[in-house]
N, CA and C atoms as a LAMMPS dump frame, in Angstrom:
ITEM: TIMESTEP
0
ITEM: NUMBER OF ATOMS
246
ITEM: BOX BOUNDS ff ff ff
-5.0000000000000000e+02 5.0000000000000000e+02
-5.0000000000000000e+02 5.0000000000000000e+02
-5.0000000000000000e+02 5.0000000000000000e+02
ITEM: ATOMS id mol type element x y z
1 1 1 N 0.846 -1.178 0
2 1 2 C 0 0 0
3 1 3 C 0.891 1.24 0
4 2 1 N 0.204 2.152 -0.687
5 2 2 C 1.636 3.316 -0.492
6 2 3 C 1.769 4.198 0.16
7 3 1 N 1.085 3.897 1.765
8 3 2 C 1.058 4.73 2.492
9 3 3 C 2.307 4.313 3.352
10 4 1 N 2.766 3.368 3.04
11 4 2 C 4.076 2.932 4.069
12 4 3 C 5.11 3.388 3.375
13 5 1 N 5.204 3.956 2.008
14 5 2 C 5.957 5.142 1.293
15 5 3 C 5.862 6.498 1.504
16 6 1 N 5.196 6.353 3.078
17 6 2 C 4.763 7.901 3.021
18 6 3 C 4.061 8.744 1.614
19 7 1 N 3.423 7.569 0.813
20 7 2 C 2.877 8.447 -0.559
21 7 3 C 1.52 8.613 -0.186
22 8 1 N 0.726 8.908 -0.84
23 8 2 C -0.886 8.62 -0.612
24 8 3 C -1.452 8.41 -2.099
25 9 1 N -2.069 7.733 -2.263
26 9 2 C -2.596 7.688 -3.969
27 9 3 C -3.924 8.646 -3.862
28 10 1 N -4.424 9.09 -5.239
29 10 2 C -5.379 9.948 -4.741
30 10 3 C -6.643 9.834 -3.965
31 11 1 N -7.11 8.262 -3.933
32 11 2 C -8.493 8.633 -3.324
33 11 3 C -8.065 8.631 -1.652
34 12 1 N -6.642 8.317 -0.98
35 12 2 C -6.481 7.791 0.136
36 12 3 C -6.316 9.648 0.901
37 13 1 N -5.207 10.144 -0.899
38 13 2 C -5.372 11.717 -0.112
39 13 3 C -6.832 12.626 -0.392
40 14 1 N -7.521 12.078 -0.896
41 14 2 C -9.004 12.956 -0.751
42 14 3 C -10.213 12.345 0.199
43 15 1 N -10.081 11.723 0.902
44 15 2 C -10.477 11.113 2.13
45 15 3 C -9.918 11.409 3.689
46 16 1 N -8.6 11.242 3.546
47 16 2 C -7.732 12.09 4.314
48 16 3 C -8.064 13.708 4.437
49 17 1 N -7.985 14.661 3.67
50 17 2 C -8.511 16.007 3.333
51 17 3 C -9.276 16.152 3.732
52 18 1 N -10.51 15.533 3.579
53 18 2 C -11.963 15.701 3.649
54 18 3 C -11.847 15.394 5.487
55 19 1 N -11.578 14.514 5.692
56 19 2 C -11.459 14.159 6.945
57 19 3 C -10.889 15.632 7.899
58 20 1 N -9.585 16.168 7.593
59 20 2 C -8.838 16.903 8.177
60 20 3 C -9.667 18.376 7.942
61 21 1 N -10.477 18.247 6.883
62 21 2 C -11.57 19.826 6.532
63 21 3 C -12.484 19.655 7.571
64 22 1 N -13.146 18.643 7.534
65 22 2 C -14.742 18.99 8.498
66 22 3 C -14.79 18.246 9.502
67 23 1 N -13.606 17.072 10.13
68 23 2 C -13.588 16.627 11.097
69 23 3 C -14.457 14.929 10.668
70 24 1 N -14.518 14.476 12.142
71 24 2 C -15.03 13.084 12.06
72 24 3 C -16.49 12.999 11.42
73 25 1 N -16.742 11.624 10.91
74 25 2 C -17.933 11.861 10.391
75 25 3 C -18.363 10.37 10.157
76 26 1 N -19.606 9.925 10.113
77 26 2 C -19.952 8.818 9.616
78 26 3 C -19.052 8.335 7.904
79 27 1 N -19.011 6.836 8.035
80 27 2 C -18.182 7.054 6.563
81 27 3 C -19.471 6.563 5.48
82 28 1 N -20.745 6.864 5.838
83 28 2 C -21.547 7.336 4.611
84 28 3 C -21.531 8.665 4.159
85 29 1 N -21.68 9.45 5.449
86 29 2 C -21.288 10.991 4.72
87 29 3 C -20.096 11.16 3.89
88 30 1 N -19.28 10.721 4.742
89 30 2 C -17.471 10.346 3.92
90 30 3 C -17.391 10.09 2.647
91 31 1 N -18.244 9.074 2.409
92 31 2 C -18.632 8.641 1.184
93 31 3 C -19.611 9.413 0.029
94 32 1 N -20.403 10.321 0.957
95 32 2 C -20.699 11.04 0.349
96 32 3 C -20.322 12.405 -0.595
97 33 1 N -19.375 12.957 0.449
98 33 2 C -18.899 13.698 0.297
99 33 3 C -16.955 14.1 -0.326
100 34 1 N -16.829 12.689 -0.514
101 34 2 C -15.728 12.069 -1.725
102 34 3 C -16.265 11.491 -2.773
103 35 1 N -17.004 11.574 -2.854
104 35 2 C -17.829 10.875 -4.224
105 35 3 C -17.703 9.397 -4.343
106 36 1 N -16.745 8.658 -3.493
107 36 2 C -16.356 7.162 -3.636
108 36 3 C -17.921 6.327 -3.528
109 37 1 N -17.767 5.228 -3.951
110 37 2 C -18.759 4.002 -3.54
111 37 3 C -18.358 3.687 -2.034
112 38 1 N -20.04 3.201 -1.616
113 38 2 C -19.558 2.943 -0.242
114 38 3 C -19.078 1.784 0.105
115 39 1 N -18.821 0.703 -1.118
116 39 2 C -18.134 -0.78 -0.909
117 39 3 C -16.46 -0.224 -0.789
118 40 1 N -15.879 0.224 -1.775
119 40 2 C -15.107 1.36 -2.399
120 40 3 C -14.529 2.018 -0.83
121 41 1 N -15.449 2.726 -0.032
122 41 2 C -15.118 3.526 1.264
123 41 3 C -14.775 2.761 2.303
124 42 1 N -15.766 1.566 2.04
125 42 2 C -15.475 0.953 3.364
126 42 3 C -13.766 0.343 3.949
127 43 1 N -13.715 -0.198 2.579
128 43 2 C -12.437 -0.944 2.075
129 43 3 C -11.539 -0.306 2.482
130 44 1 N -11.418 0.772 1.492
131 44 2 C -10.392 1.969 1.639
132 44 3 C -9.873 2.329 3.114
133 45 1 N -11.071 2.842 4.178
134 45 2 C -11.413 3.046 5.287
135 45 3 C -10.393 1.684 6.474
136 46 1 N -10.699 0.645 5.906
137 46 2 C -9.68 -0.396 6.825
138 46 3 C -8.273 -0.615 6.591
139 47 1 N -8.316 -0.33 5.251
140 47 2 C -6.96 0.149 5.068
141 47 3 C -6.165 1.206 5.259
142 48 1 N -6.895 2.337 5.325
143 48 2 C -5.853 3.78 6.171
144 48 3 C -6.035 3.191 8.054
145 49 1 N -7.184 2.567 8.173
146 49 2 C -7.209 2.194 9.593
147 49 3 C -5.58 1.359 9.988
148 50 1 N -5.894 0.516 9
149 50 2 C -4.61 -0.988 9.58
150 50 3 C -3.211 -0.189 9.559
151 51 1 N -2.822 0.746 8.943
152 51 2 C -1.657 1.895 8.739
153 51 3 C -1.652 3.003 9.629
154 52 1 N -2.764 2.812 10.694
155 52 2 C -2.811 4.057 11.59
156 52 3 C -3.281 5.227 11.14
157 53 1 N -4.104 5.616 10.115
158 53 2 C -3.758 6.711 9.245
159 53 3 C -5.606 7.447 9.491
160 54 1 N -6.61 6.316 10.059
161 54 2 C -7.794 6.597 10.667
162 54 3 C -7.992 6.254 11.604
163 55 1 N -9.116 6.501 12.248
164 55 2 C -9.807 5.915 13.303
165 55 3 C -10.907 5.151 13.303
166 56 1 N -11.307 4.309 13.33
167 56 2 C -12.998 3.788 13.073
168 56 3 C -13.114 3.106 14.495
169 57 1 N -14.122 4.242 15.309
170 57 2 C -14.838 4.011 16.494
171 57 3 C -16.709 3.599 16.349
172 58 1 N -16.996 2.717 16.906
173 58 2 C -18.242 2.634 17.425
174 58 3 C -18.899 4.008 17.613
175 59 1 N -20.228 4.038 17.001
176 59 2 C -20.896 5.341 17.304
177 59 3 C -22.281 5.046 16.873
178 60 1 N -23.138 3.789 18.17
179 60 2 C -24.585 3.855 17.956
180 60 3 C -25.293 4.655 17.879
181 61 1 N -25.149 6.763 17.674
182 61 2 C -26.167 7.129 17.18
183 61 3 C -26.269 7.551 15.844
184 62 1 N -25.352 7.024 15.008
185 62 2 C -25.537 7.294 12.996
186 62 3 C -26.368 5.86 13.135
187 63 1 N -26.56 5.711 11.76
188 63 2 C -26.785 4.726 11.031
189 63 3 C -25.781 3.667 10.782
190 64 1 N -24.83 4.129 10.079
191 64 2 C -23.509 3.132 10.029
192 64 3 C -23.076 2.479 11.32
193 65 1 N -23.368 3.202 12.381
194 65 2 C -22.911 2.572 13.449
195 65 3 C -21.178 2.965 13.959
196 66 1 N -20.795 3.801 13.188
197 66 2 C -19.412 3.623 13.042
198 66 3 C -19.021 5.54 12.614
199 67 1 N -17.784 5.621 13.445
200 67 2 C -17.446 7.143 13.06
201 67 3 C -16.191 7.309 12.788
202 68 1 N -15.793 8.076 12.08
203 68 2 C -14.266 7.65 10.982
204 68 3 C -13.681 9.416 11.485
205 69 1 N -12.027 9.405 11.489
206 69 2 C -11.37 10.793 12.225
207 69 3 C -9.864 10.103 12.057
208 70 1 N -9.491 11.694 11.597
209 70 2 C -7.834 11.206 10.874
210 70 3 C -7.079 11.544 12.123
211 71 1 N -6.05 10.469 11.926
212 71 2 C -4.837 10.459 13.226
213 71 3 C -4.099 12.04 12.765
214 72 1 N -3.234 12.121 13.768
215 72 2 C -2.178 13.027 13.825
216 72 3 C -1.29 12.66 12.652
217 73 1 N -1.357 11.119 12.608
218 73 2 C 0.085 10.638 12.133
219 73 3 C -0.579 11.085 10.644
220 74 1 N -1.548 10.556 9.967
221 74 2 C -2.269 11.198 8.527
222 74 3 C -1.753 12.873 8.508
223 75 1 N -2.035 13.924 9.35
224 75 2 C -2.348 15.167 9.456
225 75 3 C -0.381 15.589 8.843
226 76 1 N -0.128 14.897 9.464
227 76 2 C 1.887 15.025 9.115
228 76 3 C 1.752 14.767 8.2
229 77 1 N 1.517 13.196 7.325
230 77 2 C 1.398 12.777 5.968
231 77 3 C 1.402 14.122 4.978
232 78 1 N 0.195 14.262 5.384
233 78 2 C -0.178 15.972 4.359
234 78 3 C -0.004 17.016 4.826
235 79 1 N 0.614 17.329 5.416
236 79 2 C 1.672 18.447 5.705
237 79 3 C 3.17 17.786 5.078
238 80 1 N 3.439 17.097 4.998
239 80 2 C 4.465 16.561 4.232
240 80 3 C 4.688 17.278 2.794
241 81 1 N 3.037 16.165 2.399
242 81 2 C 3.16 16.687 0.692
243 81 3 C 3.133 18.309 0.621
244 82 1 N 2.966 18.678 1.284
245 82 2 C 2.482 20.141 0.82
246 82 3 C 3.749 20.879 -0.092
């Protein structure tokens, strides 16, 4: 994955972004609001997780059940590229 290159491919850095713009959020909105599919998000989503790069906490009052928020360690990532 090429986040252990310190790279990000684009949908990992426009998820990331989005994340670091408006804060935590259900990852249907996430999904909404990256335009990705939500099979597509979910995926994606366990994979910046397993790299440290999200968070995915329990949150019985959405729908998803689930609330997604970028680490510190992501927030460096893209301050990197900049």
């Amino acid at each position: 994955m090429p986040i252990n290159r310190m790279q990000l491919n684009d949908e990992e850095r426009k998820v990331l972004r989005t994340l670091a713009r408006y804060g935590a959020m259900s990852p249907s909105r996430l999904s909404a609001e990256t335009w990705l599919l939500p099979g597509q998000m979910l995926k994606l989503l366990r994979e910046l997780a397993d790299v440290g790069m999200v968070l995915l906490r329990d949150d019985p009052g959405n729908a998803d059940g689930k609330m997604v928020a970028i680490t510190v360690q992501a927030r460096d990532v893209l301050t990197k590229e900049l």
